[in-house]
N, C-alpha and C positions, 0 to 999 in steps of 0.2 A: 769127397768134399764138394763136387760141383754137382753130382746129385741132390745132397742138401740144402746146396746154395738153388736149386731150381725148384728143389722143391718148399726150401722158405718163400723165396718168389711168387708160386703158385699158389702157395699159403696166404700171402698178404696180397693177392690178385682176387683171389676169392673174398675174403674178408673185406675188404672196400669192396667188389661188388655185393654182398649182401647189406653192407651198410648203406650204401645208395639205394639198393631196393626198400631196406626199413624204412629211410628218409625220405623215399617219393612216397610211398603207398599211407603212411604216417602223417604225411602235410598235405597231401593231396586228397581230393575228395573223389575217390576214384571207384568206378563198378568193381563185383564181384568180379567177372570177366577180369576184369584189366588187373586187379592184385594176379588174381592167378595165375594167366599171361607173361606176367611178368616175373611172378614165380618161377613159373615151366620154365621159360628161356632163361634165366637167370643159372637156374640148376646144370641144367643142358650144357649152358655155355661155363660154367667155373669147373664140371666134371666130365668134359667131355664125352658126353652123353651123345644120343646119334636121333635122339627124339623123348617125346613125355607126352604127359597127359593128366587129367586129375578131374575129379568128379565130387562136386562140394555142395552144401546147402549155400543157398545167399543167403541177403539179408531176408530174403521178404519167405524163405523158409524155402525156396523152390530151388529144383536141382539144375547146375551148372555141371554140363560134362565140355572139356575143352581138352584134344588131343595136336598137338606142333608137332611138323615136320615129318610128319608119319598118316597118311591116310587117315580119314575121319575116325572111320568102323573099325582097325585095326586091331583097337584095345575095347572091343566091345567083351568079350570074354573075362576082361579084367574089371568091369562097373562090382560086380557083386563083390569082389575082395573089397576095394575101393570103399564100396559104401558101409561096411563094418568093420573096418581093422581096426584094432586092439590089441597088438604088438607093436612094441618099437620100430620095427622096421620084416621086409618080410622080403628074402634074395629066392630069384627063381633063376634056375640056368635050364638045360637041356632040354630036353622032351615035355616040363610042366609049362615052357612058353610057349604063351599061343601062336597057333602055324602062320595065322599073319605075320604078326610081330617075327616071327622065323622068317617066313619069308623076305623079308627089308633086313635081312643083317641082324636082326637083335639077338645078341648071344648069354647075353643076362638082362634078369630084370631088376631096378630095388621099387619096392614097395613103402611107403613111408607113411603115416597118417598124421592128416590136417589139424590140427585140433590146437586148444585153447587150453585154458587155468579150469576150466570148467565143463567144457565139452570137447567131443568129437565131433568135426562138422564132414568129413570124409577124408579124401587119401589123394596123394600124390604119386606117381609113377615115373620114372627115367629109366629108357633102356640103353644101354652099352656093346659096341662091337665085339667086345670083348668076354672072355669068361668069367673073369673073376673081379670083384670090382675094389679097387683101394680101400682100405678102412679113411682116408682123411675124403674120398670122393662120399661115403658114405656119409660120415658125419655131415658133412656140407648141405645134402640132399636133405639129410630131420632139420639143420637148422634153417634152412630156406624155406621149406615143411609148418617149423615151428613159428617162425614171422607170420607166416600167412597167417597161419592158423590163429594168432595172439589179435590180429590187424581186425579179423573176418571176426572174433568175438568181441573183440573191444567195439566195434560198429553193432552189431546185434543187441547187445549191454546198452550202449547212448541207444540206438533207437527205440527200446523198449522202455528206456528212462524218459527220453523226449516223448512218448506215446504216451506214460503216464501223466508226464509234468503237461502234458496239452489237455489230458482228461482234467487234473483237477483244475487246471486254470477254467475250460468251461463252466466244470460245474460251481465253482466259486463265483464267474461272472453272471452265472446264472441266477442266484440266490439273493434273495432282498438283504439277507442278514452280510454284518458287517465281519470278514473273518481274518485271521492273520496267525501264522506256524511260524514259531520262534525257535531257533536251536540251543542247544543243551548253552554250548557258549554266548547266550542274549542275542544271537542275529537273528535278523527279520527272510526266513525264506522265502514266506510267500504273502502278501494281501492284494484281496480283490478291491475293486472301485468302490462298492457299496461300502467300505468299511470307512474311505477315507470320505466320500461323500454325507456318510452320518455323523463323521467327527469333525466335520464344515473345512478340510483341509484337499479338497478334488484336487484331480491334475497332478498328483503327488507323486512319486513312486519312492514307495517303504521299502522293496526289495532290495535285500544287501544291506543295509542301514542295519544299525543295533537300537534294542529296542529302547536304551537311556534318550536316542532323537527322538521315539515317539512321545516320551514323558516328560519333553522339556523343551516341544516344539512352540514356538514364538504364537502362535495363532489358538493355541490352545491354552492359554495360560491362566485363565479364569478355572479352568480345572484340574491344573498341574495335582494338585493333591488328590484328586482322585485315578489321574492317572496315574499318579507314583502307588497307589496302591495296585491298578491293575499290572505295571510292570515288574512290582514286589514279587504280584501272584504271578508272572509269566515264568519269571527268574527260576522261584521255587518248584512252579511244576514239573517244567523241562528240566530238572535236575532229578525228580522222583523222590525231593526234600515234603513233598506238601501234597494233601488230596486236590480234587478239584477247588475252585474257588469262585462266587459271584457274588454278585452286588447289582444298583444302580445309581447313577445319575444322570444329572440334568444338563446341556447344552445350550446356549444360549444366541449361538452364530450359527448359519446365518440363521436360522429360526430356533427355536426353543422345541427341545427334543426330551421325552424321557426317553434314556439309552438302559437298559440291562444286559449286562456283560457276566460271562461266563469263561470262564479257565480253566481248560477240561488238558489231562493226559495223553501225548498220541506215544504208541508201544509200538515198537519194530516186531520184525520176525522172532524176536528173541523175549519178546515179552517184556521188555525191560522200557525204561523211558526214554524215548529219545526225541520229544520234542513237546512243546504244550500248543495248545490252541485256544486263542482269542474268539469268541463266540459274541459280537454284539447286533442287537436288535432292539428295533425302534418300538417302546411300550407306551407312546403317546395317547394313540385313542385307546388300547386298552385302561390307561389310568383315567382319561376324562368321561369313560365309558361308566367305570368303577366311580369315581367322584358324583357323575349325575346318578348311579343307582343308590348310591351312601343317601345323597340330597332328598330324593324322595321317598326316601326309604322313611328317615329320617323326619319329613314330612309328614308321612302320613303317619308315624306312630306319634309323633305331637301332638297333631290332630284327633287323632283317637283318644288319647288319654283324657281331656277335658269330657266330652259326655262320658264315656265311660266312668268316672266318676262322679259326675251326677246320675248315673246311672245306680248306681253301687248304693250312693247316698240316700237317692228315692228308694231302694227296694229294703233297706237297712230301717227307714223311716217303719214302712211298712211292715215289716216285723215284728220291730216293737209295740206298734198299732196303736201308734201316736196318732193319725189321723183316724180311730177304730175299731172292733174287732175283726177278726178274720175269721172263718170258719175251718176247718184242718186241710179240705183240701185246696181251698186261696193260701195257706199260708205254706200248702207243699209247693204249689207255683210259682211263688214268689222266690220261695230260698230256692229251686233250681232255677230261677231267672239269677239271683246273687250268687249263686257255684260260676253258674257260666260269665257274667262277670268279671267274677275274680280271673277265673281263667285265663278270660282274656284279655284281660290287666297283666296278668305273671306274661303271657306272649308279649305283650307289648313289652312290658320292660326286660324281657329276654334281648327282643331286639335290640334295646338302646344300650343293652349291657353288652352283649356281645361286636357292637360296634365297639365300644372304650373301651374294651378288654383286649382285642383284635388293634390298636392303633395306642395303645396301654397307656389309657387318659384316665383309669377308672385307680380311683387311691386306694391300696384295703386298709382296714379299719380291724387290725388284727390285734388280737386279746387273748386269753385265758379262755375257755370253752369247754364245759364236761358236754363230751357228746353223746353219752347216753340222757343228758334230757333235753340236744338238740334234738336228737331221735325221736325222744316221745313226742316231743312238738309235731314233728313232720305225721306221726303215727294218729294223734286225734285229728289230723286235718283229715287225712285220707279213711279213717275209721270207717263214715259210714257207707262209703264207693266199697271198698275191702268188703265190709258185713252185709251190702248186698249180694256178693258174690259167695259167699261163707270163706273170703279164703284168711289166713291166721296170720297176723302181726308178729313177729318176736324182735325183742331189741336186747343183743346180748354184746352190749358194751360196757357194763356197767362197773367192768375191772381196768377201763383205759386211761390213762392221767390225763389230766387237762392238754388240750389242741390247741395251738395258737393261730387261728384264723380270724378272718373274717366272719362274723356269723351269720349275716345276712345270705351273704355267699355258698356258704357250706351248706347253709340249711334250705337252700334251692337247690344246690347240687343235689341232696339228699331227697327231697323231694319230686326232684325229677324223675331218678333213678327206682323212686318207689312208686309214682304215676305209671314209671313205664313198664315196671314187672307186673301190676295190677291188672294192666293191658291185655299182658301175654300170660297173665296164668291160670291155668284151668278153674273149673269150681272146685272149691275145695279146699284149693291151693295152701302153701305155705309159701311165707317170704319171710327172710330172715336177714337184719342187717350183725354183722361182727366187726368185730377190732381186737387188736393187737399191735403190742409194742414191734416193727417189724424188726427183723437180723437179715445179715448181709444177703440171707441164699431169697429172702423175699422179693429181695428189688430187681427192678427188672436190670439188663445190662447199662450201665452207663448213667445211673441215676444220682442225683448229686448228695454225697456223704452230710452226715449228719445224723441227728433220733429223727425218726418219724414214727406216725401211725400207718397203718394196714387197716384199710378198712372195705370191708366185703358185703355185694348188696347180691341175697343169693336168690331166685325163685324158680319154678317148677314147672318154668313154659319150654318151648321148645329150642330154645339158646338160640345163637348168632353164626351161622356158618362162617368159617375160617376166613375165606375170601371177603367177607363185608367186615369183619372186627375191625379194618380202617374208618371206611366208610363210612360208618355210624357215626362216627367223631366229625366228621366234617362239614359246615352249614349245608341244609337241606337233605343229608344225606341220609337215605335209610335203605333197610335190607329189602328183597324183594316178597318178602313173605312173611304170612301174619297177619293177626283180624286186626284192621282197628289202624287206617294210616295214620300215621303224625306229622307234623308241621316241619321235623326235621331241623327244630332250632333244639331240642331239650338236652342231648347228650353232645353237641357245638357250645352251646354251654357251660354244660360239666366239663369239660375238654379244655376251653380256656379261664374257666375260674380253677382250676385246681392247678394245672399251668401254672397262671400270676403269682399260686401259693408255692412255687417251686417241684413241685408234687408232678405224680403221672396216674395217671387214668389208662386201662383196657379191659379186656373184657376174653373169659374164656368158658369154656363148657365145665359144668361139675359134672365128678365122676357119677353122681346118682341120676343125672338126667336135669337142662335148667341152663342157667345164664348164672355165670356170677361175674359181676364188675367190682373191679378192685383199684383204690385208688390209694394214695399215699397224702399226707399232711402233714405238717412240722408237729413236734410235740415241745410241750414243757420243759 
């Protein structure tokens, strides 16, 4: 009994010293050294240990060897065990201790390794006068072992967190745009100044706050409804309810700002969602950049259009040879002075069209339309450009029920798409437009249900490489090859008049060699 009674004693002697060691090295901000240190002695002193040592990474990854009570170099034979164990614990008695260590007494060794939830950072040693060492002296040593080692990882963990959280804050404070990471629960992790500086609220700090304060903050209240929509989108991303999301407006404190904001997904290690990001930035002079090229743009095809049609009207006079006659070839000069004309009449009002179709100020004027004799219409305009080239017309729609479009529209689109194959097709050539009632496997993905038409402008030049079949749709944009540049407004165009029609427009290679663009229109 009084063995028991001494050895509970010893028991709850040790146990309060390890918990005072948890509780300094835990509150206190202390070196690798000094946990260790306090380690060694600690062990030493609750297992009556005769000295120790231990050989660990620090914080900063570099190796810490500290030996008490025992000669420096003693346990120099022991660093290689030390720096790889991977056993629970490792007892050496007789002839395997080193003759140092033999020499001071030491008649056993234990072995224990440092480590963490996550790593091994090295090993612990205590040696004993004795030969055999207690199992409760044992255990003592991994759990003094295992503080260390939880203390030295959990330090490594924050400073590697603090090292990143100091990266992003830089590079956040670095960046014009205005940014802020929301957590799955609507808290506000992180925003940089720029963010709260473009929403006229500086001096602020949003971290830790939720993000209903940013949507219903006193200073911002002329925009509360557009910030309840960006905090809608924050909510929903950071849950992995919702894609990305943006928008813009307008501020009006302390200066008048166009802001466009984006609410983008951030994904952890895991792939999964665990937070969204507020992306805003200042689109001011971009807009009034855009506003003044609209203005002169705008300008100048106003300006154009009056002589231009006195242009039209005199060379028109002249044909009919109201003030005359002409002789064949004054009157071949005249009609290609009137082709080019028109031309550049159809640019002109490309332009003006693709400004109100682009800002959707343009009304359509949608009807009933057999499009095979929109077709022919487009076919005798182009006929005699075509029959200088010998290349062959066909217009094989004449099985399609009536379109409900705009005809004005349609029959530019169509026009377009037949200038531009003419362009690109050899002598000879053929171009062919078709139609067809289209079925579900026609449409491209994501197209909005309903009847439509399928309609196909096919010819026999050399098609549109993969990488530009965007491109070409987009103002000014064209492929980098081919006789014969263009203005780069005709298929920008096509692109937003068939748009406005609900329809999609692109463009792929036929299998016989050729371009064909294919577009869609409501039907009957």
């Amino acid at each position: 009994n009084a063995r028991m009674v001494d050895e509970q004693e010893q028991t709850v002697d040790r146990l309060t010293a390890l918990n005072a060691l948890s509780l300094a090295v835990t509150t206190a901000r202390l070196s690798t050294d000094e946990v260790m240190r306090m380690t060694i002695e600690g062990a030493i002193g609750t297992t009556n240990g005769i000295g120790g040592g231990a050989y660990v990474l620090g914080r900063d990854d570099q190796p810490r060897h500290l030996t008490l009570h025992l000669p420096e170099s003693s346990d120099r034979a022991l660093v290689p065990q030390l720096k790889k164990i991977t056993d629970d614990y490792i007892e050496i008695t007789d002839g395997d201790i080193p003759v140092e260590l033999r020499g001071h007494g030491v008649q056993s060794l234990l072995i224990v390794p440092v480590s963490g939830a996550q790593s091994t950072l090295g090993g612990l040693w205590i040696g004993y006068s004795y030969p055999v060492i207690a199992p409760a002296e044992r255990e003592m040593v991994v759990l003094y072992a295992k503080t260390a080692g939880a203390v030295l990882e959990n330090w490594r963990l924050f400073d590697q967190v603090s090292a990143a959280h100091d990266r992003l804050a830089s590079i956040l404070d670095s960046t014009a745009e205005g940014m802020l990471m929301a957590t799955k629960d609507g808290r506000i992790a992180s925003a940089n100044d720029a963010l709260t500086h473009l929403l006229g609220i500086p001096n602020e700090t949003l971290e830790g706050r939720v993000i209903a304060d940013l949507c219903r903050h006193p200073a911002l209240e002329a925009n509360h409804e557009h910030l309840a929509e960006i905090c809608k989108a924050i909510r929903c991303v950071a849950r992995g309810n919702c894609p990305a999301h943006e928008g813009e407006f307008i501020v009006t404190a302390p200066v008048e700002r166009n802001l466009a904001w984006t609410v983008l997904p951030v994904r952890g290690n895991t792939k999964k969602h665990s937070a969204s990001l507020l992306v805003l930035r200042d689109v001011t002079a971009e807009r009034q950049t855009e506003k003044l090229r609209q203005d002169l743009a705008n300008m100048i095809v106003h300006d154009l259009r009056s002589p231009l049609t006195n242009m039209m009207v005199s060379t028109d006079l002249l044909l009919k040879q109201i003030s005359g006659p002409l002789n064949s070839a004054q009157e071949r000069i005249i009609q290609i002075a009137s082709d080019s004309s028109q031309q550049m009449l159809d640019l002109v009002n490309a332009l003006l069209d693709i400004r109100r179709l682009e800002q959707r100020q343009l009304e359509l004027q949608s009807r009933p339309v057999e499009l095979f004799e929109l077709v022919e219409g487009v076919f005798e305009r182009t006929e005699r450009i075509a029959g200088d080239r010998h290349i062959t017309l066909r217009n094989e729609t004449i099985m399609l029920p009536p379109i409900i479009v705009d005809n004005d529209l349609i029959r530019r689109v169509l026009q377009n798409l037949v200038d531009n194959s003419i362009k690109f097709s050899p002598q000879g050539g053929e171009i062919c437009i078709n139609a067809s009632v289209a079925t579900p496997n026609d449409l491209p993905p994501n197209h909005a249900p309903g009847r439509w038409a399928l309609v196909e402008v096919a010819d026999q030049g050399p098609g549109v490489p993969e990488s530009f079949r965007g491109v070409i749709f987009e103002l000014f944009g064209q492929a980098p090859q081919g006789k014969g540049r263009g203005t780069g407004l005709g298929l920008a165009f096509c692109k937003l008049a068939i748009v406005a029609h609900g329809g999609t427009i692109w463009v792929e290679d036929r299998p016989d060699g050729g371009a064909l663009f294919r577009f869609t229109v409501p039907l009957n």
